[in-house]
C-alpha positions as CSV (number, residue, x, y, z in Angstrom):
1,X,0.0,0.0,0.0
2,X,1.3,3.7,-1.1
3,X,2.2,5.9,1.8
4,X,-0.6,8.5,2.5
5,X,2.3,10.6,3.4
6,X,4.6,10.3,0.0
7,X,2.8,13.0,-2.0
8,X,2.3,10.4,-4.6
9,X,0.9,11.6,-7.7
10,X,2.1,15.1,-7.8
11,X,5.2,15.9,-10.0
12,X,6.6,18.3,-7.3
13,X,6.4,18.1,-3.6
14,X,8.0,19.1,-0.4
15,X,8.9,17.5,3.0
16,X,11.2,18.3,6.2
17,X,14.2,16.6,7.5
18,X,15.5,13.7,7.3
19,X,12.5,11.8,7.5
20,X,10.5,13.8,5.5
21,X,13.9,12.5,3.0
22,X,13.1,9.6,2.9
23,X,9.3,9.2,2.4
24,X,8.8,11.8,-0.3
25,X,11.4,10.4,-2.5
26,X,12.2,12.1,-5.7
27,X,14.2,12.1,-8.9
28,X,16.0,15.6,-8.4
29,X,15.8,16.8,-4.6
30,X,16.4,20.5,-3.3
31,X,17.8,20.4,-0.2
32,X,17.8,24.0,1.7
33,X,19.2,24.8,4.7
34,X,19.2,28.5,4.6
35,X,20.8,28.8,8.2
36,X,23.6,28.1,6.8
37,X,24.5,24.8,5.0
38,X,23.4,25.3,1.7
39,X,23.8,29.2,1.8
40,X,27.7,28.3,2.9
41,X,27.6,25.8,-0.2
42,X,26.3,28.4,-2.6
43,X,29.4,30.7,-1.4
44,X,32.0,28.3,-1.8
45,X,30.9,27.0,-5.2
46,X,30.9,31.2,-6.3
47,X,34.5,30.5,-5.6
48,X,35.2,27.3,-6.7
49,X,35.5,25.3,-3.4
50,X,34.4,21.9,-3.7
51,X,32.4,20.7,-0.5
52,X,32.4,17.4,0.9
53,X,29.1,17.2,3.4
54,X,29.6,15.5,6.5
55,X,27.5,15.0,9.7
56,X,29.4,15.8,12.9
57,X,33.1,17.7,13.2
58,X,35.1,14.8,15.2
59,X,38.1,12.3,15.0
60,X,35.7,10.8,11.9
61,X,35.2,14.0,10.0
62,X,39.0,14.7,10.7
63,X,40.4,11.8,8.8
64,X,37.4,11.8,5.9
65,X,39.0,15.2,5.2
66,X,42.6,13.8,4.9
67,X,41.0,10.9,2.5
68,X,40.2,13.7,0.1
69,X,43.3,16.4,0.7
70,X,40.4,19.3,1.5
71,X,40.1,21.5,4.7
72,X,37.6,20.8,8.0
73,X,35.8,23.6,8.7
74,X,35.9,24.3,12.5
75,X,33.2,25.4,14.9
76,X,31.6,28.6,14.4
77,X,32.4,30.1,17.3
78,X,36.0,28.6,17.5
79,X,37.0,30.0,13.8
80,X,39.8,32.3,13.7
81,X,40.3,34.9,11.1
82,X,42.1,32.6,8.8
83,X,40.1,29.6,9.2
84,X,36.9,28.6,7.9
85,X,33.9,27.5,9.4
86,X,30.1,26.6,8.6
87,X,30.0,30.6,8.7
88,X,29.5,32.0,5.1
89,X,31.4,35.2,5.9
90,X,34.4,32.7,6.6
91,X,34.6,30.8,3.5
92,X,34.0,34.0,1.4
93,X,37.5,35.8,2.5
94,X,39.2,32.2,2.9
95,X,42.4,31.8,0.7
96,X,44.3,28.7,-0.6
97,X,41.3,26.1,-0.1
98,X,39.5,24.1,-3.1
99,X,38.1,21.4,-1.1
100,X,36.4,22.4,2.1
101,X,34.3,18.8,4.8
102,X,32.1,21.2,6.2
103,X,30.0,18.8,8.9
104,X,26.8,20.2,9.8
105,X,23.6,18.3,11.5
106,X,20.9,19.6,9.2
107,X,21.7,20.1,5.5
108,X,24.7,18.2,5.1
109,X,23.5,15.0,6.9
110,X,20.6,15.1,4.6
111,X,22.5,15.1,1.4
112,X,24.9,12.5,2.8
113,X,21.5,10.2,3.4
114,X,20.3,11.3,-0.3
115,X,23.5,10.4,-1.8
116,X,22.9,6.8,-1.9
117,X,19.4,6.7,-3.2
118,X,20.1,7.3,-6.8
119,X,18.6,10.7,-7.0
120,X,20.3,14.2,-8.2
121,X,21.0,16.4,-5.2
122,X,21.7,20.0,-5.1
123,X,21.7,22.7,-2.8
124,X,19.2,25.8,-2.2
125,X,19.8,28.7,-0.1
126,X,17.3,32.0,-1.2
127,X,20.9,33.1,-3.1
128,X,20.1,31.1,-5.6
129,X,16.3,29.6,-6.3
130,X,16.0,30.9,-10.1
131,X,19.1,29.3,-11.0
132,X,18.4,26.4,-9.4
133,X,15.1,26.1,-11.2
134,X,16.4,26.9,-14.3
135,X,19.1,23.9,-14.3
136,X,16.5,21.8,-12.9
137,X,14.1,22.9,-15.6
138,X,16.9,22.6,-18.2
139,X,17.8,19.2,-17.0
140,X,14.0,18.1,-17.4
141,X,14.0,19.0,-20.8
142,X,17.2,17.1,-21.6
143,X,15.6,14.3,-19.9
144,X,12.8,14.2,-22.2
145,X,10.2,15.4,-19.6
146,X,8.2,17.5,-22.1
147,X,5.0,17.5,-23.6
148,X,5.1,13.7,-23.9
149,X,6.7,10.9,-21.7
150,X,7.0,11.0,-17.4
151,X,8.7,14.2,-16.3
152,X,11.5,13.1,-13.3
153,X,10.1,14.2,-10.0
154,X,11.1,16.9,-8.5
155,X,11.1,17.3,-4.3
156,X,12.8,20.1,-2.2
157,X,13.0,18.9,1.2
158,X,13.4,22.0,4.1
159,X,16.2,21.3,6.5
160,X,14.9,22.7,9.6
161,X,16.5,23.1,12.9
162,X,16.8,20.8,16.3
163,X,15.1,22.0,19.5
164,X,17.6,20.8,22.6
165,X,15.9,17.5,23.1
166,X,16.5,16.2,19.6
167,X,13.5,16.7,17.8
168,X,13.0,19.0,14.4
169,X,11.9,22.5,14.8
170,X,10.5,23.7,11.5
171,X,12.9,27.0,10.3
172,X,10.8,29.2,8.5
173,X,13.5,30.5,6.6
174,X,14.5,26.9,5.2
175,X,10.4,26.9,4.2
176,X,11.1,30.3,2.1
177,X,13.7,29.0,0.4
178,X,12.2,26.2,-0.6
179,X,9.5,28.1,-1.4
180,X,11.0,30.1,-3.7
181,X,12.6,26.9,-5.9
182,X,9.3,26.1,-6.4
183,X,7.6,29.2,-7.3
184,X,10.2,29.6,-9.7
185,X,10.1,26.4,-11.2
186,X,6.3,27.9,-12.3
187,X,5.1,24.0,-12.6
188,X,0.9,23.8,-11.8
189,X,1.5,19.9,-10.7
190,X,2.6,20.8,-7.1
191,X,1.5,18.9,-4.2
192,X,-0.4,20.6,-1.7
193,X,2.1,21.2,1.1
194,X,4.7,22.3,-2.4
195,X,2.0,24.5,-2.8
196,X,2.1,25.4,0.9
197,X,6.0,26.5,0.6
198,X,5.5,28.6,-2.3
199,X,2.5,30.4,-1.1
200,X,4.6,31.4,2.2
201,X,7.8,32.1,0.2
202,X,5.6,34.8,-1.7
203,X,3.8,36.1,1.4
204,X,7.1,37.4,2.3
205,X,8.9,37.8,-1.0
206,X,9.0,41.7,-1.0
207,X,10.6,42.0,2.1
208,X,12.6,38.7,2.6
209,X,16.1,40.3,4.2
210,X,14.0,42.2,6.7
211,X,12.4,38.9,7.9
212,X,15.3,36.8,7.8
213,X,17.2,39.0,10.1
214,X,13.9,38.9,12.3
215,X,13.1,35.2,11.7
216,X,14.1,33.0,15.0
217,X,17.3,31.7,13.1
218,X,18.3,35.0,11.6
219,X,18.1,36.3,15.9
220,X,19.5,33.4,17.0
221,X,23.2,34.6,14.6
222,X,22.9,37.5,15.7
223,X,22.7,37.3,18.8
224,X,25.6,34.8,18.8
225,X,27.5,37.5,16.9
226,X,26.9,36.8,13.4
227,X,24.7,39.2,11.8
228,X,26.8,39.0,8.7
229,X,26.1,35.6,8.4
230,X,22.4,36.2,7.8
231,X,23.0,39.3,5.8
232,X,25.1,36.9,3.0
233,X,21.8,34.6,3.4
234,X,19.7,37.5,2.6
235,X,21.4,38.1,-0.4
236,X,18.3,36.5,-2.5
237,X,18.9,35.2,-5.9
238,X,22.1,36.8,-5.7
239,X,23.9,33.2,-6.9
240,X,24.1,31.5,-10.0
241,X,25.7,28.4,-8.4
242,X,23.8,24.9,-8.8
243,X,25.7,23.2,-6.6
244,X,25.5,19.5,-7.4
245,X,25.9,16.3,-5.7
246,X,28.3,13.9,-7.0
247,X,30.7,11.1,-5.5
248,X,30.4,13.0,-2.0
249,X,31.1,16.1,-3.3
250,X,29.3,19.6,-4.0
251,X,30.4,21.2,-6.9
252,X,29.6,23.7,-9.3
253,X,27.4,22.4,-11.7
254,X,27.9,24.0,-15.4
């Protein structure tokens, strides 16, 4: 029996976390983690930094970074001025790096998990929902997906945040990202709770820095001291990057 909870039947549809992963599966999945894996991504691929995804910053991530030659990005908070972090402000002025294990518990162990089910997975961040869209669009085409024949299936899956006992807590800003992949993918064959993403990614589209910097994540940076963090987040379609998936690594897709 189908799962009620798969958004079967729908060519585009949405879901959070991990879990949410896994049930709504899809053919080319969106992950966004606005706060701040995916926006960190979308920097480094605007420079050229490869990034390998990885769950927690220990003894593991240290020597799955020397398997590959590439950096470890160190705690936020423990990041000196020449060392990079999961901060985007630190990879932008970094020097000397092309391969960057940035561990983080949302977004990156969510496209570790999607990594071995086959499907395409690239990262979303509000810099950079139109080109996303177009490549996915373009890569639909290529595919065949047109006026005739099954168009691939297309899921954008909202990181979201943990509360301190474990459990997800929904981050509105990872639901306006997503939101805004799918409005601008401009497909009618979204599933209702897609359709629920893009209608509160466009409730908020004309002022979207203003309420990420007063969204609970953008607060919670700044309070910790990194308002410029959520100021590079803010930056809203200001990317062209499609970071892409492949062999562990995110990469510039061209």
């Amino acid at each position: 029996m189908t799962s009620p909870y798969a958004q079967d039947g729908f060519g585009v549809g949405f879901d959070w976390g991990p879990v949410g992963a896994e049930v709504v599966a899809g053919d080319i999945v969106a992950v966004v983690d606005v706060l701040s894996f995916t926006t960190a991504v979308t920097v480094a691929a605007d420079r050229g930094i490869d990034v390998y995804p990885y769950r927690w910053r220990d003894e593991t991530a240290v020597a799955y970074a020397e398997r590959y030659d590439a950096a470890l990005a160190v705690g936020r908070s423990a990041a000196g001025p020449d060392e990079v972090s999961l901060s985007p402000v630190s990879i932008r002025r970094v020097t000397g790096i092309t391969k960057l294990v940035l561990p983080s518990p949302n977004g990156s162990t969510i496209s570790r998990q999607l990594s071995d089910t086959g499907a395409t997975v690239i990262a979303v961040s509000l810099r950079n929902p139109q080109a996303a869209a177009d490549w996915v669009s373009q890569r639909v085409r290529s595919a065949g997906g047109g006026d005739v024949g099954p168009q691939p299936r297309i899921v954008a899956i909202a990181a979201g945040e943990r509360w301190r006992d474990g459990s997800l807590r929904p981050a509105v800003e990872d639901l306006w990202g997503a939101g805004g992949f799918l409005s601008a993918l401009g497909r009618d064959d979204l599933s209702p709770e897609a359709r629920a993403a893009v209608a509160a990614y466009e409730a908020v589209a004309g002022e979207l820095p203003k309420c990420l910097h007063e969204c609970a994540g953008g607060r919670e940076l700044t309070q910790y001291g990194f308002p410029e963090d959520v100021a590079i987040a803010a930056e809203v379609d200001g990317s062209r990057s499609v970071p892409v998936l492949l062999d562990g690594r995110l990469f510039r897709s061209t």
